[in-house]
C-alpha positions, -999 to 999 in steps of 0.1 A, spaced: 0 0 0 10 34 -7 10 60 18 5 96 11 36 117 25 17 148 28 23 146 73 57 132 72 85 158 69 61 179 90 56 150 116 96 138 113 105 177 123 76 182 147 92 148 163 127 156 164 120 190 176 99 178 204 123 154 212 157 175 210 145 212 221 160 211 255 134 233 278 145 262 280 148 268 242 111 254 233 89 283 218 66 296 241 32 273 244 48 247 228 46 214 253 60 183 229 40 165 252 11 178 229 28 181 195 8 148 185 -23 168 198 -22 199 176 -18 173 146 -45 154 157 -66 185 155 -58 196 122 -66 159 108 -98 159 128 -107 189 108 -92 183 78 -109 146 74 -136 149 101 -127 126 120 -152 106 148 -145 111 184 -131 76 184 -113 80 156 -95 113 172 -91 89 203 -70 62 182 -52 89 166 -41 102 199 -26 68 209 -10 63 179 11 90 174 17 90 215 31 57 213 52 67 180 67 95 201 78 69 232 92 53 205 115 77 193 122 91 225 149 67 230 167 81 198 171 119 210 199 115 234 218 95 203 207 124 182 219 153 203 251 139 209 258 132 172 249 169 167 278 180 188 300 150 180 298 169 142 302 207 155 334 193 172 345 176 141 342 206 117 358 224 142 389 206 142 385 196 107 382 159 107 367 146 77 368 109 84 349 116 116 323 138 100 319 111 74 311 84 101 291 108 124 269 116 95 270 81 83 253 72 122 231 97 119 213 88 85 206 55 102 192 76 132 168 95 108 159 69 94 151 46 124 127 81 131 114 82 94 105 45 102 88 51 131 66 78 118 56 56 88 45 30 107 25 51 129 11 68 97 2 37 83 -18 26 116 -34 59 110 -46 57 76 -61 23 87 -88 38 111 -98 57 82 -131 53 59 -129 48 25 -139 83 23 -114 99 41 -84 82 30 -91 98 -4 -97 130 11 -62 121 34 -49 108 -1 -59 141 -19 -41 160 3 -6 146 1 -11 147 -37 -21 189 -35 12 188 -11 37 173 -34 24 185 -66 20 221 -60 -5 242 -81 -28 226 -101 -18 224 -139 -36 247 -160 -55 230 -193 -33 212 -207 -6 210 -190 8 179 -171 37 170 -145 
């Protein structure tokens, strides 16, 4: 099955973000406890979702979050492991430390797939083509005038 990939750089960020923001440097309002909460809402209204459906939703993306909680100490510390290694110029180091951490993004990218695709399961037929829809409007940009085709 393929999934639309309208949510994920969005929900990839909005993870990492919640996950690495130390405290003190989160935006104002912002809780990462409720990051899943805010996308939850826009779904809702976006697809209309059903209370329970909003309630799965919820769960999902909570448990996708535990998930990759575990990864943002790894994260963080690869982030200064590479400031350290430009610093002092170290190009073999840089080359592993990035190496690491494309298999840490994409143990994240992995997670959020996997809670999207438990997401688009709870969905009707309906709304997966609205859901659908949307990550075509996302990737595709403007619609093509007459006669014209990507």
């Amino acid at each position: 099955m393929k999934l639309s990939t309208f949510l994920f750089p969005f929900c990839v960020a909005g993870i990492l973000a919640a996950q690495t923001t130390a405290p003190s440097q989160a935006a104002p309002n912002s809780h990462p406890k409720h990051a899943h909460a805010d996308m939850v809402h826009r779904l809702s209204m976006r697809l209309s979702l059903t209370a329970d459906q909003q309630n799965q939703a919820r769960a999902i993306f909570k448990q996708s979050r535990v998930d990759a909680k575990s990864l943002s100490p790894k994260l963080r510390n690869e982030r200064v492991a590479l400031r350290t290694a430009v610093k002092t110029d170290n190009e073999a180091q840089i080359d592993q430390i990035l190496n690491q951490d494309s298999q840490l993004n994409a143990q994240v990218r992995a997670i959020h797939a996997k809670a999207m695709a438990k997401f688009y399961q709870i969905l009707t037929p309906e709304q997966k083509a609205k859901f659908d829809h949307m990550g075509m409007r996302r990737r595709s940009g403007p619609p093509a005038s007459a006669g014209q085709t990507r």
